[in-house]
GUGU-375078 format. One record per residue: residue in three letters; x, y, z of N, C-alpha, C, O in turn. Coordinates in pm, 1 decimal, always signed. Layout:
% residues N
SITE  rest      n_px      n_py      n_pz     ca_px     ca_py     ca_pz      c_px      c_py      c_pz      o_px      o_py      o_pz
SITE   Ala         X         Y         Z         X         Y         Z         X         Y         Z         X         Y         Z
...
***
This chain:
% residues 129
SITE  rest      n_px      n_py      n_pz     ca_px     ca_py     ca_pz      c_px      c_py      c_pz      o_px      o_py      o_pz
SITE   Unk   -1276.4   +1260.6   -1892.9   -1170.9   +1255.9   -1792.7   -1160.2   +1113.7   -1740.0   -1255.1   +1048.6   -1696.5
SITE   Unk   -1028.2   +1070.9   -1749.0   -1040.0    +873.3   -1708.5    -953.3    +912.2   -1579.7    -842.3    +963.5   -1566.1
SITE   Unk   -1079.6    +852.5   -1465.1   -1005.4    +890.1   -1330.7    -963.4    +737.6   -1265.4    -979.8    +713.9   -1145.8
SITE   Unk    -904.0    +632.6   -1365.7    -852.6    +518.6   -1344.2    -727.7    +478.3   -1375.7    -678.5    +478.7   -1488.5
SITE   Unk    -670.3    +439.2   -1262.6    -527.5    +411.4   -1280.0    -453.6    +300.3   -1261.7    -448.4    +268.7   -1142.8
SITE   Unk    -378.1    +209.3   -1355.0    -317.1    +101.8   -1280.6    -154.7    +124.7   -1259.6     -82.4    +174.4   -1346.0
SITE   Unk    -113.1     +82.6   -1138.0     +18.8     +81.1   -1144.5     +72.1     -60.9   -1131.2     +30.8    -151.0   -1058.2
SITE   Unk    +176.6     -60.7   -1220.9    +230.5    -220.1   -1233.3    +384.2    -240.9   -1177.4    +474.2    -169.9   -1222.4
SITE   Unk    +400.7    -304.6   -1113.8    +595.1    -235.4   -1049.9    +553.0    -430.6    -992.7    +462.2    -497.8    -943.8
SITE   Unk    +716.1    -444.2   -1051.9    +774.9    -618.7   -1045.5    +606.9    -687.7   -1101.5    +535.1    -682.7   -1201.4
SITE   Unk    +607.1    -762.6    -936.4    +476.4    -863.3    -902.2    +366.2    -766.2    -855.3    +261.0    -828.7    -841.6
SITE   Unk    +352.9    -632.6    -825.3    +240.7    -611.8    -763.2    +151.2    -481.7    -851.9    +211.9    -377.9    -878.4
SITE   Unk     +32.9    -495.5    -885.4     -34.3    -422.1    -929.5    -145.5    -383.3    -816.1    -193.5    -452.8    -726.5
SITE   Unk    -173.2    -223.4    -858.7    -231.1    -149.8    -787.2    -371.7     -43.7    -852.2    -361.0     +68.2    -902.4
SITE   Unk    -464.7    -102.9    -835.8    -587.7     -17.5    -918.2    -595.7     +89.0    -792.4    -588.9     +72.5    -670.6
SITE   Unk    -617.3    +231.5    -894.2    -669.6    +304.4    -784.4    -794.6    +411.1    -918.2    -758.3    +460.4   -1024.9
SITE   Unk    -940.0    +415.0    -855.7   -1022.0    +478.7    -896.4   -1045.1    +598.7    -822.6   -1025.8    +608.6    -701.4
SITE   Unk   -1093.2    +704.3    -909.0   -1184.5    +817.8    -835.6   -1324.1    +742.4    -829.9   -1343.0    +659.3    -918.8
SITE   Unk   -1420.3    +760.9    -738.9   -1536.8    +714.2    -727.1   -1604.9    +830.1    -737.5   -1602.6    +908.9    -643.0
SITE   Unk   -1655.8    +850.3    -821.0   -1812.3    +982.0    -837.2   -1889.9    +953.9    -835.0   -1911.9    +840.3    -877.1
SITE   Unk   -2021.4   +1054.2    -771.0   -2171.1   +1061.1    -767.4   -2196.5    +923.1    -719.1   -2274.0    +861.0    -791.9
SITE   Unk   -2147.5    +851.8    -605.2   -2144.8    +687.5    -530.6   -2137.6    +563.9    -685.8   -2144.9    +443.0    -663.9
SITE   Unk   -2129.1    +595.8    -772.5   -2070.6    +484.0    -874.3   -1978.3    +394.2    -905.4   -1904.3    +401.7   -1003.5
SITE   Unk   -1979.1    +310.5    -827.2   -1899.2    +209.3    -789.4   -1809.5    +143.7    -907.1   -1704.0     +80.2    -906.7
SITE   Unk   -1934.1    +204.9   -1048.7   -1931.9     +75.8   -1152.4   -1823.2    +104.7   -1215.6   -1798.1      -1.0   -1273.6
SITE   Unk   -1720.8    +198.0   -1249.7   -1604.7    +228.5   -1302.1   -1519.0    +133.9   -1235.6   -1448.0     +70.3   -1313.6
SITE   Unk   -1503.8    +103.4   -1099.6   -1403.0    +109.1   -1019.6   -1405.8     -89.7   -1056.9   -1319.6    -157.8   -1112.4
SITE   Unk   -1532.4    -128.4   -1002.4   -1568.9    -263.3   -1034.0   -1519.7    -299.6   -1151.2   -1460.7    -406.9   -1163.1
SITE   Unk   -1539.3    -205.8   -1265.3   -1511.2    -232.9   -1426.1   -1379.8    -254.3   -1433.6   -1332.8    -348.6   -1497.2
SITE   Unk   -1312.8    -172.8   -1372.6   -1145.9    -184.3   -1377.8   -1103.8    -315.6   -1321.5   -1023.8    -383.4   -1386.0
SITE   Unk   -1146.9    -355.4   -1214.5   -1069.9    -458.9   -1133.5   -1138.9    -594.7   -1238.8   -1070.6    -697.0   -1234.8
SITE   Unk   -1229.0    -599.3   -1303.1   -1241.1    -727.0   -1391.3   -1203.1    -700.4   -1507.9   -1190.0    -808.6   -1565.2
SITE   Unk   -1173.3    -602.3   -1588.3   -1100.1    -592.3   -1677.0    -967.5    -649.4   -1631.4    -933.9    -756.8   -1681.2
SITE   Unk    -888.2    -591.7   -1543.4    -752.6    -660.2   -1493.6    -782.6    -840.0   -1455.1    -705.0    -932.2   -1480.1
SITE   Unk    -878.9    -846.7   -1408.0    -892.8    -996.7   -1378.4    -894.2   -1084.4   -1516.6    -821.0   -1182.8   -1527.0
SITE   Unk    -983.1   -1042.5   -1623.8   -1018.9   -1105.4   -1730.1    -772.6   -1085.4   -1813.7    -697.0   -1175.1   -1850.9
SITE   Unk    -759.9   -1003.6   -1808.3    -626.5    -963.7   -1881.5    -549.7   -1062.5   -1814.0    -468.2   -1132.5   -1874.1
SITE   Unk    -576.5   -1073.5   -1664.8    -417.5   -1186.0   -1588.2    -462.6   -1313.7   -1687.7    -386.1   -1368.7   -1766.9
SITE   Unk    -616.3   -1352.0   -1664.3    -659.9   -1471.7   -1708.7    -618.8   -1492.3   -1847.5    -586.7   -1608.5   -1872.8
SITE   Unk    -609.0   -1375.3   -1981.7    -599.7   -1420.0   -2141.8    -415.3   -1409.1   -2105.0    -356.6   -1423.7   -2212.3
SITE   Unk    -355.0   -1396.9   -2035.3    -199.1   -1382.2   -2060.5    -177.7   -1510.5   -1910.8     -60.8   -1499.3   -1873.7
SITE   Unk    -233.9   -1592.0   -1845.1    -216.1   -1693.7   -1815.6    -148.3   -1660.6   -1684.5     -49.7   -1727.0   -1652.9
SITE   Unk    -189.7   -1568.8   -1609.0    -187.4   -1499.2   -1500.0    -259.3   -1495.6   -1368.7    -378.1   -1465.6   -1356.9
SITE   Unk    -184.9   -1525.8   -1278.3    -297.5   -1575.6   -1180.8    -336.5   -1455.9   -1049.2    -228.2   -1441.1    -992.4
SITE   Unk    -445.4   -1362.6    -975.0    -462.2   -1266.9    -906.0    -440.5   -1398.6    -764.8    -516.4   -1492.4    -740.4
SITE   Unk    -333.2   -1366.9    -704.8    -391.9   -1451.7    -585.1    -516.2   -1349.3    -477.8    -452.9   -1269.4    -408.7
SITE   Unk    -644.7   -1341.6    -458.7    -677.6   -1289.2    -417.4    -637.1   -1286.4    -244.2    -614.2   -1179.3    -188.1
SITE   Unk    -631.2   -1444.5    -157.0    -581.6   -1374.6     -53.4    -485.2   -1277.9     +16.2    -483.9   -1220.4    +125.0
SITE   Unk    -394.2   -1284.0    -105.2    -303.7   -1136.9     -99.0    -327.6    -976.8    -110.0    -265.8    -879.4     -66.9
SITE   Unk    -470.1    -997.3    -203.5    -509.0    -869.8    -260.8    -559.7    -800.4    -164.4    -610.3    -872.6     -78.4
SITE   Unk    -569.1    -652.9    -137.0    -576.8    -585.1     -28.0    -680.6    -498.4     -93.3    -684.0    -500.9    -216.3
SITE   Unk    -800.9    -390.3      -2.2    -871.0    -327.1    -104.8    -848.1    -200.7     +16.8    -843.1    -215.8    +138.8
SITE   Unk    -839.6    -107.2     -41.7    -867.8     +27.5    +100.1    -955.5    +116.1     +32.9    -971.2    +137.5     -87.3
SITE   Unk   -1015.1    +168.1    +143.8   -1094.4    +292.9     +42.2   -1107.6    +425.1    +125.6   -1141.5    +410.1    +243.0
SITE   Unk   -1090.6    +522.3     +91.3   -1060.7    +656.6    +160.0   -1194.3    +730.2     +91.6   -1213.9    +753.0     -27.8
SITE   Unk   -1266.2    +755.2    +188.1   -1384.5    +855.7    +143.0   -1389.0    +961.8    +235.4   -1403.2    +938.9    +355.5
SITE   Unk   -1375.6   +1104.4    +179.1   -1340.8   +1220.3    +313.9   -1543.0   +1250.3    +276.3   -1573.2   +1345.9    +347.7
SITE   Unk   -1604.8   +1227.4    +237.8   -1739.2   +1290.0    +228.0   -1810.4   +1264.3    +396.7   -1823.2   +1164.5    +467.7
SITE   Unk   -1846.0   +1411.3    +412.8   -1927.9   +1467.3    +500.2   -2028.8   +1366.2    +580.4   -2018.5   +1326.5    +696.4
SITE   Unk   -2131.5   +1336.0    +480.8   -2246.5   +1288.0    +527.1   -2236.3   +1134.6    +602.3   -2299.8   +1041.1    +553.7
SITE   Unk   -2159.9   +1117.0    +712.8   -2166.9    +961.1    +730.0   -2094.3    +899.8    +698.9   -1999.8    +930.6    +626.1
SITE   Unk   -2121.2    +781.7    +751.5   -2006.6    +658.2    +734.1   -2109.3    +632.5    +608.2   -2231.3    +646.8    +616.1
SITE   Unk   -2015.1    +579.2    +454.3   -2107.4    +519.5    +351.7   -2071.0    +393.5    +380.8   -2007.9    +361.5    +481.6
SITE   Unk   -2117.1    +302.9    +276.0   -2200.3    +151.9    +294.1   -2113.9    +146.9    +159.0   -2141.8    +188.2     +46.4
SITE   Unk   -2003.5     +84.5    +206.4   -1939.7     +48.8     +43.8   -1887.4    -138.0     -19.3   -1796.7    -213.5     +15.8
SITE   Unk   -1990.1    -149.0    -115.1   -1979.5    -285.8    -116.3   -1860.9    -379.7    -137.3   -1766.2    -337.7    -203.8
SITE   Unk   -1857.3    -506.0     -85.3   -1745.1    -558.8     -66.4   -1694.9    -595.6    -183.7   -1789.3    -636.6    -251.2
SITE   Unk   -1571.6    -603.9    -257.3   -1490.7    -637.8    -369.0   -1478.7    -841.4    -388.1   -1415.5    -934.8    -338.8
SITE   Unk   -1540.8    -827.4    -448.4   -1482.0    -997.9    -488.0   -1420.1   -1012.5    -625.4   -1447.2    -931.3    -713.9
SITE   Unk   -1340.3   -1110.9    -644.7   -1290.7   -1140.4    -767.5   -1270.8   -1297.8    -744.7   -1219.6   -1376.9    -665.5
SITE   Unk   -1355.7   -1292.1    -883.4   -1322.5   -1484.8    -917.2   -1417.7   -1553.6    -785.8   -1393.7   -1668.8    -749.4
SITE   Unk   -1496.3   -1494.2    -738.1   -1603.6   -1522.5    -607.7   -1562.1   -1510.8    -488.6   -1628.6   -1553.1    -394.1
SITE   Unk   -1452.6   -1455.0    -474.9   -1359.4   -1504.5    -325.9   -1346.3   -1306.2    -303.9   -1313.3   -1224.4    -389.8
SITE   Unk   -1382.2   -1283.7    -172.5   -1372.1   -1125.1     -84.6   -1245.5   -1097.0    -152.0   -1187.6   -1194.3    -200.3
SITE   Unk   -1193.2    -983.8    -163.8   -1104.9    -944.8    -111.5   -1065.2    -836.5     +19.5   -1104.4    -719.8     +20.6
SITE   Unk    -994.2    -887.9    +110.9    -983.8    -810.8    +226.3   -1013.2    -642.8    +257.3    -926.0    -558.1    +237.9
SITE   Unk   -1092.2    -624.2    +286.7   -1033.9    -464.9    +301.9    -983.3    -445.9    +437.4   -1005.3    -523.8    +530.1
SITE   Unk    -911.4    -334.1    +445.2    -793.3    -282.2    +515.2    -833.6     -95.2    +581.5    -921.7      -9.6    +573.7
SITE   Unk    -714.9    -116.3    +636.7    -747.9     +92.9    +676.3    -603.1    +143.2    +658.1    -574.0    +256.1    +697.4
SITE   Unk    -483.1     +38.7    +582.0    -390.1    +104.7    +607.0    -320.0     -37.4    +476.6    -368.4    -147.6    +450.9
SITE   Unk    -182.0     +36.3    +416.4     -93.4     -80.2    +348.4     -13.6      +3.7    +298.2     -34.4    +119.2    +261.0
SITE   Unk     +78.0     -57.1    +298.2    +259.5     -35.7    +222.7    +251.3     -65.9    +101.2    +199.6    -166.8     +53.3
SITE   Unk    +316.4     +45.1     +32.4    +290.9     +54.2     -86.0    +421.2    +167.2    -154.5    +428.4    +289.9    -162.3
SITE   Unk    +513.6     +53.7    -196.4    +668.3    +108.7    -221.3    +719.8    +180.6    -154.2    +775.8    +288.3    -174.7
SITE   Unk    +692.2     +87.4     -17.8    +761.4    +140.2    +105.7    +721.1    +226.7    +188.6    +781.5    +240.6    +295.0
SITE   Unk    +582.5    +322.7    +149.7    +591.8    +398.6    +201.8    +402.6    +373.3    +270.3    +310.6    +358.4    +189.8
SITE   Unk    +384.4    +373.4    +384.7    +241.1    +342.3    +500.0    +162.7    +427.4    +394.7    +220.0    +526.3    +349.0
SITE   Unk     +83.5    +408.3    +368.5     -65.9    +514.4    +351.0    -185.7    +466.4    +460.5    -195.1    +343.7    +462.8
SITE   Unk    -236.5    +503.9    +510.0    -349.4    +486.9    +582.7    -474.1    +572.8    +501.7    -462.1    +673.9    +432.6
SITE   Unk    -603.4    +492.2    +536.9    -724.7    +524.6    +448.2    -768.5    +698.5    +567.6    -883.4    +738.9    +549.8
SITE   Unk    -708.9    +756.3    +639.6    -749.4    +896.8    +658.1    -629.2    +977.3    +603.1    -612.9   +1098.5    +616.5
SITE   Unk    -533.6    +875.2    +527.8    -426.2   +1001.7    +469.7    -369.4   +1023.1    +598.2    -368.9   +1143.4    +572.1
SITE   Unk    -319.8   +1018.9    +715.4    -234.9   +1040.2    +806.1    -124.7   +1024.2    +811.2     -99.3    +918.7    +753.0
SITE   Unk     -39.1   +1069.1    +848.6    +103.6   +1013.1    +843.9    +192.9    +954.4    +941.9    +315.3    +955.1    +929.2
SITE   Unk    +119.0    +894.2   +1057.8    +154.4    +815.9   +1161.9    +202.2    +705.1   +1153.6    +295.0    +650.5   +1213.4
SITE   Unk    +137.4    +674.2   +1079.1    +202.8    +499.2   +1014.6    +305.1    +508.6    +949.5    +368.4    +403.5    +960.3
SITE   Unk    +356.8    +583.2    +884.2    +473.9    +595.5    +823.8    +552.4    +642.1    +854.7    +661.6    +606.9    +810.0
SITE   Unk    +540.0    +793.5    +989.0    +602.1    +825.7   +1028.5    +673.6    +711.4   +1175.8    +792.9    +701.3   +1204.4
SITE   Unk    +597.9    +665.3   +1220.9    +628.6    +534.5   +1333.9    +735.9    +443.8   +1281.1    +845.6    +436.3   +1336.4
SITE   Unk    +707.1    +381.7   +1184.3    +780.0    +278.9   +1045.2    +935.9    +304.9   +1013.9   +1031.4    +227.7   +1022.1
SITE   Unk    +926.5    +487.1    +961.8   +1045.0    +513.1    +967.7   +1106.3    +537.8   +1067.9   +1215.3    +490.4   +1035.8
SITE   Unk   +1120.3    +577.9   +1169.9   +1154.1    +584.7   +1331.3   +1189.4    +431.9   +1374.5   +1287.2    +420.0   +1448.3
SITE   Unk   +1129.5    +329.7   +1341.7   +1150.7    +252.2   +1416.1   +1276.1    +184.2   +1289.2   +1370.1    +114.6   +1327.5
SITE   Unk   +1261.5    +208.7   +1185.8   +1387.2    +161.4   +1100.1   +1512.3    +215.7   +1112.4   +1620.4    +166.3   +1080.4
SITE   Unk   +1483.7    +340.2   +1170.3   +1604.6    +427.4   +1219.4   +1670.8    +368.0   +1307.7   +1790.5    +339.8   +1304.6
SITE   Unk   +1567.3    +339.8   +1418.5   +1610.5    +291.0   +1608.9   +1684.0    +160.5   +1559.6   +1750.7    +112.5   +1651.4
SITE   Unk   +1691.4     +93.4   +1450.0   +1695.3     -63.3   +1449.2   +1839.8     -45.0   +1355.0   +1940.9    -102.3   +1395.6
SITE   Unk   +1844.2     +17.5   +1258.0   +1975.1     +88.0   +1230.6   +2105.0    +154.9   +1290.3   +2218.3    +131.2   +1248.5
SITE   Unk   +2066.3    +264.8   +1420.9   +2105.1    +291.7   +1504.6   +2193.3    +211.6   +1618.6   +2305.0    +245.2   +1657.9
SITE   Unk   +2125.6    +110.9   +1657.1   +2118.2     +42.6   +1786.8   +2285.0     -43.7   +1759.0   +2357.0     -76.1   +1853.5
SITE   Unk   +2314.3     -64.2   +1639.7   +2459.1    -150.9   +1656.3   +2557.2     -17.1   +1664.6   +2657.3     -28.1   +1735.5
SITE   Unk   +2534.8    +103.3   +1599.0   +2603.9    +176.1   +1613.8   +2687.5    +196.7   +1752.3   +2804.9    +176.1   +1783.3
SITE   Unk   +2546.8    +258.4   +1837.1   +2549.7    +293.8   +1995.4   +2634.4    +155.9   +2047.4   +2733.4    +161.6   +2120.3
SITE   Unk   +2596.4     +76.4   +2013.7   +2669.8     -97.8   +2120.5   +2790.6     -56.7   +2050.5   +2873.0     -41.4   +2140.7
SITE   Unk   +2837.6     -34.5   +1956.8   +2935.7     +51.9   +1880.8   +3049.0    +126.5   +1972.9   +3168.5    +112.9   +1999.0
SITE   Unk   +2976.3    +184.6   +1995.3   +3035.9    +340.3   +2071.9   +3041.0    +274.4   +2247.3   +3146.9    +290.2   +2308.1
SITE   Unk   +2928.6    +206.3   +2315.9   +2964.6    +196.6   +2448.2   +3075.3     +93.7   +2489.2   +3140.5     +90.8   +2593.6
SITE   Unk   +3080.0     +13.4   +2385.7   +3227.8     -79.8   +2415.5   +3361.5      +7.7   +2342.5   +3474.0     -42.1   +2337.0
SITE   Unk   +3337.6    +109.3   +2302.5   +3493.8    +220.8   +2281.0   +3515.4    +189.3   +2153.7   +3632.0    +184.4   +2114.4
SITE   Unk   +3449.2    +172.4   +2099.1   +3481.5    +188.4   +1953.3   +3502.9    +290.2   +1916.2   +3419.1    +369.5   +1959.3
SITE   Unk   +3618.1    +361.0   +1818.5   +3630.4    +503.7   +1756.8   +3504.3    +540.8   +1708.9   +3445.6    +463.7   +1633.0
SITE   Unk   +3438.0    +680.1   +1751.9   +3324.3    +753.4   +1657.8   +3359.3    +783.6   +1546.1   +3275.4    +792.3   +1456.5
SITE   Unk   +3548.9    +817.0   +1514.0   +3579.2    +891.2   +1343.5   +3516.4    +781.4   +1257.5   +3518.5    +661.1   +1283.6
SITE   Unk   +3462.0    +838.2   +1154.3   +3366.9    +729.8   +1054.4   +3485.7    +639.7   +1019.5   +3602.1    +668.0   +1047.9
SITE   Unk   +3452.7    +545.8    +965.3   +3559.7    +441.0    +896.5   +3503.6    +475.2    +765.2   +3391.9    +487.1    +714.7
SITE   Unk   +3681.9    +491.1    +715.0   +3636.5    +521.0    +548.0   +3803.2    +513.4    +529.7   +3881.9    +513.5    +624.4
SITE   Unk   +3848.2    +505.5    +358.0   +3964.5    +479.8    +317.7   +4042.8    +610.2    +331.8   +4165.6    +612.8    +323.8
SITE   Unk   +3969.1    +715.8    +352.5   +4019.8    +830.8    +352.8   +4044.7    +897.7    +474.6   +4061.7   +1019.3    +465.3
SITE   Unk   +4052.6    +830.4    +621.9   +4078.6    +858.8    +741.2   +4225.8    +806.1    +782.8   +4268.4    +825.2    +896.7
***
């Protein structure tokens, strides 16, 4: 069962592993395989961009999960990132995304209403009115 995945969309690639029985070494394996591939096709990872999150729902404790480097340099980890638009946060919640879209709404909205309080017609504008 290969519980490794890359997704590639424009400029941004996205490793995501299952981690079993605390074995890090799949997950590690993937991200330098991709490192060694940018490098033979002349490709560069900017790592201060690279983001790492990690979602572990297991019971026992906060685990101790080691930090990601590539090419010697950290890469950041995070508790939350956008990712084709749409918030994920590392407990799976949907606050962040739900906030995000609300506030893209309010910001959409807002010329409408200035719209409407200086008397602008509400009938939609369209060729067919």
């Amino acid at each position: 069962l290969n519980t490794n995945y890359i997704n590639k969309f424009a400029d941004d690639t996205t490793v995501v592993v299952l981690i079993g029985d605390n074995n890090e070494s799949a997950y590690r394996m993937e991200v330098e395989l991709l490192t060694e591939w940018c490098r033979s096709h002349n490709l560069t990872l900017n790592v201060e961009k690279a983001k790492e999150m990690v979602i572990d729902f297991r019971r026992a404790g906060k685990h101790h999960h080691t930090p990601l480097h590539i090419d010697g340099a950290a890469v950041e980890r995070v508790s939350s990132v956008k990712f084709l638009g749409v918030h994920l946060a590392d407990d799976l919640t949907s606050t962040g995304n739900t906030t995000a879209v609300i506030k893209k709404a309010q910001q959409r909205l807002h010329p409408l209403r200035r719209l409407k309080k200086v008397g602008f017609p509400t009938r939609p504008m369209n060729k067919d009115s």
